[in-house]
N, C-alpha and C positions, 0 to 999 in steps of 0.2 A: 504493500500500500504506500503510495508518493508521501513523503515526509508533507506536504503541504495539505492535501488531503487531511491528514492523522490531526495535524495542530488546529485545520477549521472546525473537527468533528470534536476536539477539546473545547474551542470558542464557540462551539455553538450549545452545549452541554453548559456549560456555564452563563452562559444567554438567558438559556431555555429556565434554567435555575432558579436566576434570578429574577425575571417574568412573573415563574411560577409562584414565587414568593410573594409578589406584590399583589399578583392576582388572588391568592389567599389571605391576605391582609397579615402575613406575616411583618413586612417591613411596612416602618408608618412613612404616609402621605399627608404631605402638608395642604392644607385647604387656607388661602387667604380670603379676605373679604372683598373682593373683587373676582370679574368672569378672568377665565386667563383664555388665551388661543396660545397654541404652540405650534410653530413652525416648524418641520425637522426633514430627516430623511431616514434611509434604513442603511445607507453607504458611508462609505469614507469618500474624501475630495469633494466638489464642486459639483451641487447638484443647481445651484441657484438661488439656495434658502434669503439670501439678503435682496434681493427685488422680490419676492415674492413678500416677505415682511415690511418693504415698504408698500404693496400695494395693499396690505391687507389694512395698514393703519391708514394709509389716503379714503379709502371706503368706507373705515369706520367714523373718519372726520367728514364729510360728504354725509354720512347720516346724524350729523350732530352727537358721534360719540367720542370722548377725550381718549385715546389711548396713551401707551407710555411702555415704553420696549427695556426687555430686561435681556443679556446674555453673558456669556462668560467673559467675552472682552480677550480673544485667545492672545497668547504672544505679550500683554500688556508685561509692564516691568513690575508692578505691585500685588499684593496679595489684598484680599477684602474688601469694601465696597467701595467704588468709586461712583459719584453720579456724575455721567458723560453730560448730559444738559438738564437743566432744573426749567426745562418747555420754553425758553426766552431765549437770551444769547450767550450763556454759560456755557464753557464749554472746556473739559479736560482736555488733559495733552493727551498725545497719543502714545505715550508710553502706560499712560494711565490707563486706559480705555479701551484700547486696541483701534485697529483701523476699522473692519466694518461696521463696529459699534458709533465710532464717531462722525464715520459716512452717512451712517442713518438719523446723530444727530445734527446733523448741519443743513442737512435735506428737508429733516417733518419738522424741526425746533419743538419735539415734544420730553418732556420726561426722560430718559435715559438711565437707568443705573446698571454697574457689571457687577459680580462675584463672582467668582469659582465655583459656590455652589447656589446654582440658580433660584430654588427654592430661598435662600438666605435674600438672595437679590430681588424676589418677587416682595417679603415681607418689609421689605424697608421702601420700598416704591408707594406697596396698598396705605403705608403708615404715613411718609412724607407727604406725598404729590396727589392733589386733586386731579385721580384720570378715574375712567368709568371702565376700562377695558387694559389686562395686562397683555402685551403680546410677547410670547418664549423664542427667539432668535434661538435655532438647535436645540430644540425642549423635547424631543422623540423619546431619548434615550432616559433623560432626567422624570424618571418615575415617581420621585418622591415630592415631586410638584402636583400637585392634583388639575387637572385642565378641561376647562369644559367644551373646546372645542380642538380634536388634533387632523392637524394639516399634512399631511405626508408628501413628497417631493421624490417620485419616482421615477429614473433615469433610468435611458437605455442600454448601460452597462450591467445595471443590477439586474435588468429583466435576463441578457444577453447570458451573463455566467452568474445564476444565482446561487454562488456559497459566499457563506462568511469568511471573513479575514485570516488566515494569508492566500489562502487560495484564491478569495473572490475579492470584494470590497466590501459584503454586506460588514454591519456591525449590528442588525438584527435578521433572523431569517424572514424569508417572505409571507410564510404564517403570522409574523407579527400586525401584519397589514392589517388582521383582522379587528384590533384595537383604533384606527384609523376612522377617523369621521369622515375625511375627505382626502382621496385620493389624486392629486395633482401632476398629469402626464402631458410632456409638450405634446404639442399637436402633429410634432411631423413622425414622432413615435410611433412604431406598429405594437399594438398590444397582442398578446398570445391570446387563446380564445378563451383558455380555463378561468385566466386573468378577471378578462373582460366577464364571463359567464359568475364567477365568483365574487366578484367588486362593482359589479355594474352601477349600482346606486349610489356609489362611492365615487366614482372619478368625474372627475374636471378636469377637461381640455384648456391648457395656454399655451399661448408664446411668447417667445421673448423681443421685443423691439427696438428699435433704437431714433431717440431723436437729434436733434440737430448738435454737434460736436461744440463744444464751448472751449474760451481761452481761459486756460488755467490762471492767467493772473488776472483777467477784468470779470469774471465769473458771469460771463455773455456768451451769446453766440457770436462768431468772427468767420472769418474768410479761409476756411481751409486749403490750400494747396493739395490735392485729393492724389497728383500725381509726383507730389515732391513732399514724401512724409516719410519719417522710418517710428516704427513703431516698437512698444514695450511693454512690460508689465509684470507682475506677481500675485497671479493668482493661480488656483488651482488647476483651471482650463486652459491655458493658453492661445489653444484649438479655437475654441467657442471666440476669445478675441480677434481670433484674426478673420473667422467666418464671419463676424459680425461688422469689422471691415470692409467683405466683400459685399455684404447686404445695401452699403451705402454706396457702392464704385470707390471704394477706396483701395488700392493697389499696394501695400507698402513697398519703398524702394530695400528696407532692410527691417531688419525686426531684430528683437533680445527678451530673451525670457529670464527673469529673474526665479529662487523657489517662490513657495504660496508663502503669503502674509512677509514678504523681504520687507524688512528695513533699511530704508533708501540712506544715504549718506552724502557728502560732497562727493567723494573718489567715483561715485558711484554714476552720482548724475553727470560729471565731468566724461567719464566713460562714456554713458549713452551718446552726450552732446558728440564727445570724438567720433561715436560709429556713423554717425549722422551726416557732420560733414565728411568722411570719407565716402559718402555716399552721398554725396552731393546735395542735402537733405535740410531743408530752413525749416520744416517745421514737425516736432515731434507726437504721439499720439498715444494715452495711454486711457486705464479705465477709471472708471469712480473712485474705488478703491485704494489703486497707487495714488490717485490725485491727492488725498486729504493727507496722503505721508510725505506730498513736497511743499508744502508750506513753505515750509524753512531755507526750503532753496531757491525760490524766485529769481531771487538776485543774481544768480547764476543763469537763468535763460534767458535773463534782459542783456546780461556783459556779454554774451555769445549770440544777441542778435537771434533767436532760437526760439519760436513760439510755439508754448506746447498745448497740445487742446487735447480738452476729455472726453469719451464715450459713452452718453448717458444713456442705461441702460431701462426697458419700462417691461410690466406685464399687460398682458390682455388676456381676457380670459373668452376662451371661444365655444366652447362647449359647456352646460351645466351652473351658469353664472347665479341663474334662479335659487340653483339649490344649496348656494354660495351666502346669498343674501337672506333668505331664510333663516337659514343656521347662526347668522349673525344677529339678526333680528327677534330670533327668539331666546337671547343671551337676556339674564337677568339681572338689566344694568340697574346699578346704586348711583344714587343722584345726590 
């Protein structure tokens, strides 16, 4: 039996375990005084869960409800709670916070706090901050948060080889699904039919979109050179950025992929900038993401002539939207 095989049928045993535990009310569940929605997936890497968590809070502000986003804040330099934005213009560093925590605060300016253990981070949010809706940034896994609505984020790798980690990517198996209120598959996804025959009432079609590229230092839209860009980033999918490139006519003349969640530095941006002009390249292009971790280095694209624009990423939901607003509406918001 393949040594990778043997270590998933371990991880998935110990999965299963711990599941079974919660599902017996062996381990306690926290319950705060507020609805929670959790956001997740069943995989390791880049499934999308942060536009997905911004649209959910855009729709619940749209129906007149306050949310306020809680997550671990991965990669941050500190341990315990930090509040990323207090809903106005407050706002942690990014060593505090992490990066997509702070993307999502600079975007909605609602509420924000991290912790390592989410549950910790939902109770100091419902205690602090007038919102009427918690939302769980990667809340799948975290069992010990009680939630009243979960959103699952299923990609076409985890369909493609469905074991858990090392073998596959899962980090639950696909029987977990069945705790899933709602099942969230792109649109251009083929589903299996067992899939579809067993989750039918559960999934929601979307995609993913992209609108018009903005200059990272006037926080506008600008004048892209669509055929004189070299492109970059750190995130999990690299792929998906530069497909989403090609959704716009945008060509890169060169690209550089940094790991997921890099921390940008001078040596680092100075790098890009050099790959850029070796390739002939005035203007550079990255995502949401890396954008809120170059603050600090502005100054460096202005002295290099070097204008860098972001890739603002959106959801739409295409299939099942009904049964999206429903489930949101029949949440039992505290006023």
């Amino acid at each position: 039996m393949p040594i990778l095989f043997t270590f998933s049928k371990i991880f998935e045993k110990i999965v299963e375990k711990r599941n079974e535990n919660y599902d017996n009310h062996k381990y306690p569940v926290i319950k705060v005084n507020r609805p929670v929605i959790s956001i997740g997936n069943i995989s390791t890497g880049g499934t999308g869960k942060t536009p997905v968590v911004e649209f959910i809070a855009k729709l619940l502000i749209q129906k007149g409800i306050k949310p306020g986003i809680i997550g671990k804040g991965y990669k941050r330099k500190n341990a315990g709670v930090c509040v990323v934005c207090d809903g106005s213009n407050h706002f942690a560093s990014i060593e505090d916070s992490g990066d997509e925590m702070l993307m999502l605060a600079r975007k909605l300016k609602v509420p924000v706090v991290v912790h390592e253990k989410k549950h910790n981070a939902a109770i100091y949010l419902a205690e602090n901050f007038r919102v009427d809706v918690i939302i769980v940034d990667d809340g799948f896994q975290h069992r010990g948060l009680h939630r009243d609505i979960d959103i699952v984020i299923l990609d076409e790798k985890s369909i493609a080889k469905p074991y858990l980690v090392p073998k596959g990517r899962l980090r639950d198996p696909l029987s977990s699904l069945n705790r899933a209120d709602i099942i969230l598959i792109n649109n251009s996804i083929t589903i299996p039919e067992n899939l579809i025959s067993q989750y039918q009432s559960k999934i929601i079609r979307f995609e993913t979109k992209f609108s018009a590229p903005y200059n990272i230092r006037f926080s506008k839209s600008g004048i892209l050179d669509k055929d004189n860009v070299y492109a970059f980033c750190g995130i999990a999918n690299p792929k998906r950025f530069i497909e989403s490139l090609w959704s716009i006519n945008c060509e890169p003349a060169g690209k550089f992929f940094f790991r997921d969640h890099y921390k940008y530095s001078r040596s680092a941006i100075e790098f890009i900038i050099g790959e850029a002009k070796d390739k002939k390249c005035n203007f550079l292009i990255t995502t949401e993401k890396d954008a809120v971790k170059l603050a600090l280095y502005l100054d460096i694209f202005k002295d290099n002539s070097m204008e860098c624009f972001v890739l603002p990423m959106i959801v739409e939901i295409n299939e099942g939207k009904e049964n999206l607003i429903k489930k949101i509406s029949n949440l039992k918001v505290i006023s």
